[in-house]
Backbone as CSV, one residue per row, in Angstrom:
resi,resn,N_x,N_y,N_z,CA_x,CA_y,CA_z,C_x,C_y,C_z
1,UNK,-51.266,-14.411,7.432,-51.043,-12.971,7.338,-51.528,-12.435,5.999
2,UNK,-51.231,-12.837,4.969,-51.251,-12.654,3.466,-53.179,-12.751,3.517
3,UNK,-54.069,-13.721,4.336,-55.424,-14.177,4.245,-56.263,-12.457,5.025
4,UNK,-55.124,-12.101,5.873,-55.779,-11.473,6.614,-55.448,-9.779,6.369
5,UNK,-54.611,-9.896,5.372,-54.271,-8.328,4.500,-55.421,-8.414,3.553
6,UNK,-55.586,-9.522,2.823,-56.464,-9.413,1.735,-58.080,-8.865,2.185
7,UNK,-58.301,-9.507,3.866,-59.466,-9.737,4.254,-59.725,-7.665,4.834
8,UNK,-58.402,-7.202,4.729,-58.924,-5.921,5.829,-58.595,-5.133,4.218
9,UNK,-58.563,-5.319,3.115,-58.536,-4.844,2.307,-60.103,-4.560,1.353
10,UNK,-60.508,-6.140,1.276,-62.012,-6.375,0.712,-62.847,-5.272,2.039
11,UNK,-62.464,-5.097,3.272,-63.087,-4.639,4.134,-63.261,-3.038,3.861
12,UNK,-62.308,-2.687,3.607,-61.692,-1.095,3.339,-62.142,-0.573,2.050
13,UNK,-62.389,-1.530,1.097,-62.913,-1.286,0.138,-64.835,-1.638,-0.086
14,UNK,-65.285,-2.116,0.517,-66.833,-2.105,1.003,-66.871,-0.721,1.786
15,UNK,-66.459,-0.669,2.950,-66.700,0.740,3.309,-66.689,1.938,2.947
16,UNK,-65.587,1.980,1.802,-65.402,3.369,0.807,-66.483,3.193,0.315
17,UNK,-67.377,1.915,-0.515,-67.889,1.917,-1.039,-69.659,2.663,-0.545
18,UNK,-69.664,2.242,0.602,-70.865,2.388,0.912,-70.795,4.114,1.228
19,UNK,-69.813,4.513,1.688,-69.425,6.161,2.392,-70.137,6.487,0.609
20,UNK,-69.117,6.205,-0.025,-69.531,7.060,-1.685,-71.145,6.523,-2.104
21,UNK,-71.786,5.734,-1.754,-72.814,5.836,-1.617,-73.784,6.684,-1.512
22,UNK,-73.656,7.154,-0.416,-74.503,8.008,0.686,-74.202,9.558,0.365
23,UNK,-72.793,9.785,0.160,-72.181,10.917,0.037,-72.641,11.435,-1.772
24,UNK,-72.898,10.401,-2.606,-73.498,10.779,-4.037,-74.680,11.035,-3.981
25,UNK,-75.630,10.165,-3.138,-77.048,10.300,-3.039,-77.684,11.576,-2.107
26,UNK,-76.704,12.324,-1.328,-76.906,13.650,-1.494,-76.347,14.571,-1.875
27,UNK,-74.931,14.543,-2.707,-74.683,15.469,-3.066,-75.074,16.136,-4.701
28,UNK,-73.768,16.525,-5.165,-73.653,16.657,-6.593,-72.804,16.344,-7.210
29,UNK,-72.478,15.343,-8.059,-70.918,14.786,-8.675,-71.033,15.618,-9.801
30,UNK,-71.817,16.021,-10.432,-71.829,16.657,-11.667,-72.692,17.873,-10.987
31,UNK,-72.501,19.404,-10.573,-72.944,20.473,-10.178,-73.551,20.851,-11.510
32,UNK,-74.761,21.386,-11.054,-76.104,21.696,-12.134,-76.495,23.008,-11.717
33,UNK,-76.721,24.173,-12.220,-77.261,25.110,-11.803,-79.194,25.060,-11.134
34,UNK,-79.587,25.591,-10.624,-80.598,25.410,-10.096,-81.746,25.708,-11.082
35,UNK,-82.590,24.675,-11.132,-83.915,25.026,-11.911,-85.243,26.180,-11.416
36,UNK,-86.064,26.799,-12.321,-86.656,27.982,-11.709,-86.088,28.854,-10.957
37,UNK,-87.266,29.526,-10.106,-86.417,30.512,-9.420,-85.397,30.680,-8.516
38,UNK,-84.937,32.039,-9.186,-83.674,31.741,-8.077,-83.158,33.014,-7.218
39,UNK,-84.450,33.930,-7.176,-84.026,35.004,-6.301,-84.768,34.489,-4.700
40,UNK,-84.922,35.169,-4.212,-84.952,34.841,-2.650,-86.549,34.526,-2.532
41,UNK,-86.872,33.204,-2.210,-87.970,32.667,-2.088,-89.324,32.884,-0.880
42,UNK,-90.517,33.360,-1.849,-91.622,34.335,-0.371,-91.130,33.039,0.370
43,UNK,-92.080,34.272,1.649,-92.101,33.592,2.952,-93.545,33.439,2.689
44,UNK,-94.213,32.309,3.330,-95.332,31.664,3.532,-96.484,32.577,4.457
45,UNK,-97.433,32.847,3.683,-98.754,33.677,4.548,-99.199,33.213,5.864
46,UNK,-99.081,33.787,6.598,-99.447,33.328,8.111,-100.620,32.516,7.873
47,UNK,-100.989,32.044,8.579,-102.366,30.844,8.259,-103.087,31.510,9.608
48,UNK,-104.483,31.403,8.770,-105.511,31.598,9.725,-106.094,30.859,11.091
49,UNK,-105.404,29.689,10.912,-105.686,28.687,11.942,-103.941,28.440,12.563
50,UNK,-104.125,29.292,13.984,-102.861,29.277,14.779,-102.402,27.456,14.863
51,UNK,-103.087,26.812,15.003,-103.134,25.396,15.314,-102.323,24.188,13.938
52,UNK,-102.539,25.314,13.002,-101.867,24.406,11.499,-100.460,24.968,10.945
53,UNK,-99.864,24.124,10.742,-98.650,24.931,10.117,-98.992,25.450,8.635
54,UNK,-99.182,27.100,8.950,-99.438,27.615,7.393,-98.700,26.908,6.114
55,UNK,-100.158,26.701,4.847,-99.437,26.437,3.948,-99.295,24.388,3.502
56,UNK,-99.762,24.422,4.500,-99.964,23.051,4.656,-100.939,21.880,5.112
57,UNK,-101.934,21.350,3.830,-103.362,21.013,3.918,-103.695,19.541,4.452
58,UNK,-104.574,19.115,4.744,-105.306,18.132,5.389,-103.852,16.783,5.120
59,UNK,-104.128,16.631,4.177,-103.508,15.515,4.303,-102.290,15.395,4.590
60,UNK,-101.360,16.419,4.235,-100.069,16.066,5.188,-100.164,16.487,6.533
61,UNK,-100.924,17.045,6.915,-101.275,17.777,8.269,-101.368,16.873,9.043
62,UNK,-102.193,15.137,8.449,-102.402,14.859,9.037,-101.210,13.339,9.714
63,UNK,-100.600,13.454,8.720,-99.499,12.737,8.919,-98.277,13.390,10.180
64,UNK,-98.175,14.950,10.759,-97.812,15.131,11.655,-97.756,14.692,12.932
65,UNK,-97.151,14.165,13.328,-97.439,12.989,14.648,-97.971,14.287,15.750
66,UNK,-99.040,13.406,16.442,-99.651,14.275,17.145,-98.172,14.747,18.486
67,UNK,-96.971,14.170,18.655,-96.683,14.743,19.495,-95.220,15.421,19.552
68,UNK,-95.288,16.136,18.140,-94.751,16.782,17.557,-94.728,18.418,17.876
69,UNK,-93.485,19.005,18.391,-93.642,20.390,18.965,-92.780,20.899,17.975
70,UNK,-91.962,20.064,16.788,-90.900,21.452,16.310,-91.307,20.967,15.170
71,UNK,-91.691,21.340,13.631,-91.789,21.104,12.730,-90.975,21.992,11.558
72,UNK,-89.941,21.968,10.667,-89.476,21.818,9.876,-90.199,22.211,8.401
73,UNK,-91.103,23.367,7.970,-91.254,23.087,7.231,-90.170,23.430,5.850
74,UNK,-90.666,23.135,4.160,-89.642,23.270,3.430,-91.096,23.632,2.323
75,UNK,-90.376,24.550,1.584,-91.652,25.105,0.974,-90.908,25.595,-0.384
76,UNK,-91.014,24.043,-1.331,-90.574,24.346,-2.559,-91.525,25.580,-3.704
77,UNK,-90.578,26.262,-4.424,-91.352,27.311,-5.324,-92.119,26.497,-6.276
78,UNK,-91.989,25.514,-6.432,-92.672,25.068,-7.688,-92.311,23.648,-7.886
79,UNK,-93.159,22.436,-8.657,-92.797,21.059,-8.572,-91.380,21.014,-9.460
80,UNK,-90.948,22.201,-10.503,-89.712,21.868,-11.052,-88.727,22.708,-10.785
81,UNK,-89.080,23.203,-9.505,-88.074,24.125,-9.433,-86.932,23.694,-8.044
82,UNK,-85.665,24.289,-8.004,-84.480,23.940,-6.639,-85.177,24.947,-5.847
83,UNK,-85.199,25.811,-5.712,-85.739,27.206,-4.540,-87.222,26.828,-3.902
84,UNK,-86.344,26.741,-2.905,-87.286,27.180,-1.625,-87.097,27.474,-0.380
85,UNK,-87.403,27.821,0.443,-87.362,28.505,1.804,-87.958,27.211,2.779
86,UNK,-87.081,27.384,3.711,-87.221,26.568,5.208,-87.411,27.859,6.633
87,UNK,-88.507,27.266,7.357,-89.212,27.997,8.606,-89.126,26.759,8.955
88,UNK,-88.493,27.094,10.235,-88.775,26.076,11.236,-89.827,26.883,12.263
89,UNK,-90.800,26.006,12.984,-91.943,26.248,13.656,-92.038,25.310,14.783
90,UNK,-92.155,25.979,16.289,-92.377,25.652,17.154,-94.024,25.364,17.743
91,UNK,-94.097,24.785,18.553,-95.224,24.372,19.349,-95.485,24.688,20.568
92,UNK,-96.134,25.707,21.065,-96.463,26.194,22.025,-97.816,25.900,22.369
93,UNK,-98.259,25.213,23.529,-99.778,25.060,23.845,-100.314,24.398,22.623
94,UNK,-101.305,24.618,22.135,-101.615,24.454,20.905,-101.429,25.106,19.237
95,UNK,-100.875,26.243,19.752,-100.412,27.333,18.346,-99.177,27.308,17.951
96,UNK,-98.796,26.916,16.882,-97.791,27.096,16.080,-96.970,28.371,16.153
97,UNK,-95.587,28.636,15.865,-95.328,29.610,15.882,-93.492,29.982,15.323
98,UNK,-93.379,30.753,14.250,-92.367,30.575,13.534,-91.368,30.901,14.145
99,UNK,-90.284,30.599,13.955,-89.072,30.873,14.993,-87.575,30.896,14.215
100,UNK,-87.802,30.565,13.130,-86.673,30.964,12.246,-86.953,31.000,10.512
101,UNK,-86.507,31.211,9.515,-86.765,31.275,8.290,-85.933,31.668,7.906
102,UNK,-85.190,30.789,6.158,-83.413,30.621,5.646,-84.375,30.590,4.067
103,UNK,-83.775,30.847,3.201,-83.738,30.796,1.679,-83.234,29.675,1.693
104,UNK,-83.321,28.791,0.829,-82.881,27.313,0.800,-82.910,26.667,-0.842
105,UNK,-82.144,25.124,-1.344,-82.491,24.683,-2.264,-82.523,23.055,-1.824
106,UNK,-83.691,22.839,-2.861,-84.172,21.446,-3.046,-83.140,20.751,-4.169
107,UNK,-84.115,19.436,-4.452,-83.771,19.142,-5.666,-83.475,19.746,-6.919
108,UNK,-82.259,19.561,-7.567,-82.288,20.262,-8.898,-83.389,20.213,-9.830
109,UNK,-84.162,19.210,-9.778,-85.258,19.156,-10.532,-86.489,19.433,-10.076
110,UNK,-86.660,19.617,-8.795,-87.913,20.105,-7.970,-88.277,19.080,-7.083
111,UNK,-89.533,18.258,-7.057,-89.976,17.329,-6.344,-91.010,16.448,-6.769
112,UNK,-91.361,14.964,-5.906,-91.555,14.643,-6.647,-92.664,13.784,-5.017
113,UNK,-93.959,13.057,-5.361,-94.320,12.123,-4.536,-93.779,10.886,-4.148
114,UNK,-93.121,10.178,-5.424,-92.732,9.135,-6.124,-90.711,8.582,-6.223
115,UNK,-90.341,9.435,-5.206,-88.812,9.337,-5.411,-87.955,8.042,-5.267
116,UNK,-87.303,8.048,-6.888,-86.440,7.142,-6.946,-85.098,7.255,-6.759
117,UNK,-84.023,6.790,-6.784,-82.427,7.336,-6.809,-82.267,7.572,-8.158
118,UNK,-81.817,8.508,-8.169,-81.295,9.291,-9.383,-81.912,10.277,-10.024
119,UNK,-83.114,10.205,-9.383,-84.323,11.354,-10.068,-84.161,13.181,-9.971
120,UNK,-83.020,12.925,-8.812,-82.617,14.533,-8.483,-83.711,15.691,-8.008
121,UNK,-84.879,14.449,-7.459,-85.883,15.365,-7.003,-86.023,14.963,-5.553
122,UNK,-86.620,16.149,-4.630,-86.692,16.070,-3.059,-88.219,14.864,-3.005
123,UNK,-88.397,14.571,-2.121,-89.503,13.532,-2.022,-90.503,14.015,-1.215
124,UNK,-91.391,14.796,-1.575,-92.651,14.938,-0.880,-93.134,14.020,0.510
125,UNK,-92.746,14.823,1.697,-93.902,13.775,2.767,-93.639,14.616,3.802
126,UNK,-93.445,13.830,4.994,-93.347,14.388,6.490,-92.749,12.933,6.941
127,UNK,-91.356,13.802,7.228,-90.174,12.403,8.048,-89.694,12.945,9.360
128,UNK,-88.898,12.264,10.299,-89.067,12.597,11.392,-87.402,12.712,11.339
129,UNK,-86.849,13.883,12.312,-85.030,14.319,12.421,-84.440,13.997,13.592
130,UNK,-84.232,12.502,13.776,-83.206,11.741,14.583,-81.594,11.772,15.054
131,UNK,-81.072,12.178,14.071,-79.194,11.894,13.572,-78.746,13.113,13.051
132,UNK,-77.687,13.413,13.610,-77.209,14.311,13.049,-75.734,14.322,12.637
133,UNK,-74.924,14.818,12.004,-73.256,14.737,11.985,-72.759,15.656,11.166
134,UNK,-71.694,15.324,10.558,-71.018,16.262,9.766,-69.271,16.533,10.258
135,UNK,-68.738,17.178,8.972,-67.475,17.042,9.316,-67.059,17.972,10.319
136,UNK,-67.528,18.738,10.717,-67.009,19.886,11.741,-67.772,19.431,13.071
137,UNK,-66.597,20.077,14.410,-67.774,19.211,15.872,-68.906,20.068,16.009
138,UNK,-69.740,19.081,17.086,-70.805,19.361,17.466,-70.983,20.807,17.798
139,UNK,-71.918,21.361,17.563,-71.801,22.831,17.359,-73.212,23.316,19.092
140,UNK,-73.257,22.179,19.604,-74.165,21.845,20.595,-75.361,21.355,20.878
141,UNK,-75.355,20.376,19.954,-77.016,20.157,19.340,-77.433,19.112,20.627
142,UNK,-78.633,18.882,20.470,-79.086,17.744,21.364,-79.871,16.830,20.178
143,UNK,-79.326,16.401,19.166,-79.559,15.566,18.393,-78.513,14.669,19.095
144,UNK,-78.289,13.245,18.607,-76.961,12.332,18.417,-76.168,12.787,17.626
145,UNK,-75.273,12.872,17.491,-73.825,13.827,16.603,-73.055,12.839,16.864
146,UNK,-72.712,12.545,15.250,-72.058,11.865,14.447,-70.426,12.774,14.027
147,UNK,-69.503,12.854,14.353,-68.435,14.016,14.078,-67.397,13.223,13.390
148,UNK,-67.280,12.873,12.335,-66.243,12.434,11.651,-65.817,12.917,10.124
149,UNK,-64.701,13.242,10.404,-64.031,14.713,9.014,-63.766,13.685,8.059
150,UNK,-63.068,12.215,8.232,-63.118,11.529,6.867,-64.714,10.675,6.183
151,UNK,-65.346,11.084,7.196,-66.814,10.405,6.575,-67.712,11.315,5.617
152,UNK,-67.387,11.774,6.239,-68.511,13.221,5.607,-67.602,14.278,4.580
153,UNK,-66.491,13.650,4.511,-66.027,14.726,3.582,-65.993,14.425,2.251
154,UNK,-66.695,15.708,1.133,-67.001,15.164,-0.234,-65.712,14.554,-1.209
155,UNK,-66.205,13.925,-2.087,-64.713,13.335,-2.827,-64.205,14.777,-3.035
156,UNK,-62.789,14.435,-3.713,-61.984,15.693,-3.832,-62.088,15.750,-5.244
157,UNK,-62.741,15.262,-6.082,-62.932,15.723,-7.697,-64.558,16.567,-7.496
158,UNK,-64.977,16.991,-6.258,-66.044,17.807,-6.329,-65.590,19.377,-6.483
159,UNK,-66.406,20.419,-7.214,-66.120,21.384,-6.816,-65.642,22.268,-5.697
160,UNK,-65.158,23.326,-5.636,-64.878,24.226,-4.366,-65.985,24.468,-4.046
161,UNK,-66.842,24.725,-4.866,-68.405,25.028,-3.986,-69.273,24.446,-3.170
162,UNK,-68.558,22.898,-3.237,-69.243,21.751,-2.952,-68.491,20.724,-1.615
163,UNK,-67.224,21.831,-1.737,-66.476,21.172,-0.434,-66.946,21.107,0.703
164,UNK,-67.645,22.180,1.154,-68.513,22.098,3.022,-69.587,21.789,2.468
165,UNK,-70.297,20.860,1.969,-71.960,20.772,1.834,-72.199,20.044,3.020
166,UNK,-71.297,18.990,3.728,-71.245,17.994,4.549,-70.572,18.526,6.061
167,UNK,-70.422,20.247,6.111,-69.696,20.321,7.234,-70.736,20.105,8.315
168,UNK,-71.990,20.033,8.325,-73.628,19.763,9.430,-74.063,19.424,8.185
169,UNK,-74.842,18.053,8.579,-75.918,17.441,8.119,-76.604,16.834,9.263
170,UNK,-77.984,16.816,8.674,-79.341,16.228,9.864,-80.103,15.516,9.000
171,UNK,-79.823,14.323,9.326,-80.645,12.955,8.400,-82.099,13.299,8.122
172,UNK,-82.748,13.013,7.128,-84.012,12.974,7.095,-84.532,11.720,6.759
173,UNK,-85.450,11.042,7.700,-85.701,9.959,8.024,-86.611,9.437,6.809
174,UNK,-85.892,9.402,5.934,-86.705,8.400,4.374,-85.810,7.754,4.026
175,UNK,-86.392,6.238,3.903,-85.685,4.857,3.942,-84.429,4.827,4.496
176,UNK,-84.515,5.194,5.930,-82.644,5.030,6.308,-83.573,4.265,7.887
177,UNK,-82.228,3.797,8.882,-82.511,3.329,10.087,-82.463,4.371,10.712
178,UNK,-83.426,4.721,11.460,-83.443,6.081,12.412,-82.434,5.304,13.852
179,UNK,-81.557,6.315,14.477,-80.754,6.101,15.490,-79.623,5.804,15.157
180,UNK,-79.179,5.511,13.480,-78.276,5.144,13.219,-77.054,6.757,12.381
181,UNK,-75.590,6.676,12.429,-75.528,7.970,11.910,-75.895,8.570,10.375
182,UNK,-76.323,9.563,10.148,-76.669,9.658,8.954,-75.618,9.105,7.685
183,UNK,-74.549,8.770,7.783,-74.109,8.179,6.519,-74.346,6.809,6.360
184,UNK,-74.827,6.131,7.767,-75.431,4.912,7.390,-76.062,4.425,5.715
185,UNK,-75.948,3.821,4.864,-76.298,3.540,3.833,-77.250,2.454,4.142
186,UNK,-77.634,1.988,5.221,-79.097,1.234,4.949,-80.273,1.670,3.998
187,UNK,-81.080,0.753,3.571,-81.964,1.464,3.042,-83.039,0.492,3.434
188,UNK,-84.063,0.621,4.206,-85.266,-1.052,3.857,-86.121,-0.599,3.036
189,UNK,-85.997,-0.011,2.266,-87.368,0.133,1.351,-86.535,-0.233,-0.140
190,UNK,-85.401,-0.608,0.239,-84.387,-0.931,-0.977,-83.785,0.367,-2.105
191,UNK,-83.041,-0.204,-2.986,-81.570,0.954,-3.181,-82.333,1.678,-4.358
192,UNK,-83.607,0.825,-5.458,-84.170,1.863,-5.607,-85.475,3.049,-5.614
193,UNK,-85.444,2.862,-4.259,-86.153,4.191,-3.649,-85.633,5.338,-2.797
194,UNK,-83.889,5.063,-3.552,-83.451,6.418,-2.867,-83.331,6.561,-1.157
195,UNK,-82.206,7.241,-1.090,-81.797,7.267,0.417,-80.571,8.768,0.936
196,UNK,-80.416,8.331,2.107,-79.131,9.491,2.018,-79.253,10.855,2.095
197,UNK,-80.673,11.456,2.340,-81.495,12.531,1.934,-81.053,13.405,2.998
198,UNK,-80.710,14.612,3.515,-80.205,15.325,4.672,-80.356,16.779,3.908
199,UNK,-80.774,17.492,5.617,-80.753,19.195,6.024,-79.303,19.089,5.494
200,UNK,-78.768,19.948,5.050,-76.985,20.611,4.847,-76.935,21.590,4.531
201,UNK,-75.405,21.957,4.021,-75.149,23.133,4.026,-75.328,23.372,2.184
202,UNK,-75.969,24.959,2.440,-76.220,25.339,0.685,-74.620,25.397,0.257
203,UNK,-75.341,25.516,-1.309,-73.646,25.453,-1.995,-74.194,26.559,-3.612
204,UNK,-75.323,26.918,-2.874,-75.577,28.218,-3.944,-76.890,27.565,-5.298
205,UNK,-77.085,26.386,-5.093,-78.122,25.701,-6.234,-78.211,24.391,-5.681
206,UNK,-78.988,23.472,-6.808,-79.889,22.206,-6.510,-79.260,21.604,-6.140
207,UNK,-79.899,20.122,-5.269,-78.992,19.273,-4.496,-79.203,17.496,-5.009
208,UNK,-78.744,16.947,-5.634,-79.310,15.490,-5.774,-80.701,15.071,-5.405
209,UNK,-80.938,15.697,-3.893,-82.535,15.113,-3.193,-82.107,15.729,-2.514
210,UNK,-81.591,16.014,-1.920,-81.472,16.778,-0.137,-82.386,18.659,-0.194
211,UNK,-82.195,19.044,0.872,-82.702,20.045,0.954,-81.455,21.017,1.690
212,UNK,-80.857,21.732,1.007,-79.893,22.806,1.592,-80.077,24.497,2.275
213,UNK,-79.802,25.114,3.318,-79.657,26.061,3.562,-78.024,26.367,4.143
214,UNK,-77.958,27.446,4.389,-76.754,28.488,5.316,-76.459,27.426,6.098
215,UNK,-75.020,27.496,6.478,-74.336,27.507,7.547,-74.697,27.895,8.930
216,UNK,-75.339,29.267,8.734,-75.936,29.788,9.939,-77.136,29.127,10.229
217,UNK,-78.374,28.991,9.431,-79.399,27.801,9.275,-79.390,26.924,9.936
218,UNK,-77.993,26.096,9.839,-77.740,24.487,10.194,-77.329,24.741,11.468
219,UNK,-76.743,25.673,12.075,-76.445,26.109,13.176,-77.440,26.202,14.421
220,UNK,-78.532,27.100,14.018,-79.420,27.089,14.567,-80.279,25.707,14.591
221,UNK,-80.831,25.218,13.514,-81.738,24.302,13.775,-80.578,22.705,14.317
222,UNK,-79.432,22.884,14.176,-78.876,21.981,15.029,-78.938,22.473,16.856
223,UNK,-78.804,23.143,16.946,-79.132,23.767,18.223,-80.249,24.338,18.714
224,UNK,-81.240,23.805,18.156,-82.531,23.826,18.393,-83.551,22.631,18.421
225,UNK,-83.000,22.001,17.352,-84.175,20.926,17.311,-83.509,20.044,18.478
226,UNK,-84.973,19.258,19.275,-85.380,18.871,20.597,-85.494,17.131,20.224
227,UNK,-84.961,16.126,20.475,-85.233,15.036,20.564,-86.805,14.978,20.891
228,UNK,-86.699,15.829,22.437,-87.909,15.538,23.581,-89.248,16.184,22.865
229,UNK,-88.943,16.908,21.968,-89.926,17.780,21.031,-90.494,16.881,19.472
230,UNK,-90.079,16.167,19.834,-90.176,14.838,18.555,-90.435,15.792,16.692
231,UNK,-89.076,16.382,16.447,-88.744,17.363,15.107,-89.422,15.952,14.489
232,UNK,-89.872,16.967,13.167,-89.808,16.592,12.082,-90.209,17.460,10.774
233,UNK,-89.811,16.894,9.736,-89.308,18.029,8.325,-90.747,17.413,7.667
234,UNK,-91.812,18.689,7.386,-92.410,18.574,6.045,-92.155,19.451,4.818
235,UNK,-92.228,18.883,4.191,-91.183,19.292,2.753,-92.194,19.231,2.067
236,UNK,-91.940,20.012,0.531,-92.656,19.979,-0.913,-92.483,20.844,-1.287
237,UNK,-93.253,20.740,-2.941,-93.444,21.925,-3.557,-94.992,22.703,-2.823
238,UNK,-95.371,24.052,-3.069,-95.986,24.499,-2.812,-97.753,23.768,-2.714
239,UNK,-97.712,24.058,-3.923,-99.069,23.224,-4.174,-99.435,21.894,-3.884
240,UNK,-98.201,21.063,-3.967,-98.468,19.626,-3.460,-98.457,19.848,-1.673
241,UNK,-97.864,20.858,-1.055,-97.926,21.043,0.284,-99.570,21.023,0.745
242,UNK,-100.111,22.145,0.108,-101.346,22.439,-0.039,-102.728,21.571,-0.045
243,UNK,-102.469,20.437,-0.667,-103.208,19.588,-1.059,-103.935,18.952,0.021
């Protein structure tokens, strides 16, 4: 008995461990005000080619899986800046076509190609949106929904501002197991290249790595994005989008 208290104890204490993991690597333990701008971030120039998601050049373009109908983009103001704006964009026939747009924040420090843990910057690429959860229920998504209020809920030495960051989150598929729920703490690309990265809810400034909008935001693109539509989030700063 005494072998087997000790054993669900070492157990209970790995699992906190890994939850605070995941739950640091996107949140904020120490809240930072947001770098650069911080009034309401343009919206992106329609692009001349219906077929491309404006704003976004050859080479990540081309990393879009060809059978990709909902795309996610995230359109940081600047490589050092938290502000930027999220459009999500649908796929119709062959033309793109915008279907929602939220003011949003990145990394407190902006972004980066190169992301390590701890760098507090979003990671430049195009990942694909599998998992979803958060502490409040399913709000009707046709993602997998993950609904658990003691997993997702931030420590309690976080700010009030910082209490719902975790009420919807939608994994973003960099170094985690896709299919698995987003607080999963796997990582295969190892612990330091950063992990834990998720859509959530804003909390008014920068985010560890994650990318934050509205409540209402998370609402919608939880109830929108399509398994069968194969989502996925391209993210950056402007100019590195561009490239």
């Amino acid at each position: 008995m005494q072998i087997d208290s000790v054993r669900r104890r070492a157990v209970a204490a790995a699992t906190l461990g890994t939850l605070l993991a995941t739950l640091s690597a996107c949140g904020t333990s120490a809240p930072a005000p947001a770098r650069g701008a911080h009034g309401a971030a343009r919206t992106p120039t329609a692009s001349s080619d219906p077929t491309r998601i404006p704003g976004v050049g050859d080479r990540l373009h081309r990393r879009n899986p060809a059978d990709s109908r909902q795309v996610v983009a995230v359109y940081g103001e600047g490589h050092d800046s938290a502000a930027s704006r999220v459009v999500l964009y649908t796929r119709q026939g062959t033309h793109w076509h915008p279907t929602g747009s939220w003011p949003a924040h990145n990394g407190r420090n902006g972004w980066t190609t190169q992301h390590h843990e701890g760098d507090a910057r979003s990671p430049v690429g195009v990942f694909t949106l599998t998992d979803a959860g958060g502490v409040l229920a399913d709000p009707g998504t046709r993602l997998p929904y993950d609904h658990d209020k003691g997993a997702y809920a931030p420590p309690a030495e976080w700010d009030e501002a910082h209490q719902h960051d975790f009420d919807y989150v939608i994994a973003i598929d960099y170094n985690r197991v896709k299919g698995t729920p987003p607080r999963d703490a796997t990582r295969p690309w190892g612990t330091d290249k950063g992990g834990g990265i998720w859509l959530h809810m804003d909390h008014g400034s920068g985010t560890s790595a994650c990318v934050s909008v509205s409540k209402r935001a998370m609402e919608f693109l939880l109830r929108t994005l399509d398994p069968d539509r194969h989502p996925v989030v391209v993210m950056g700063d402007r100019a590195t989008l561009k490239a």
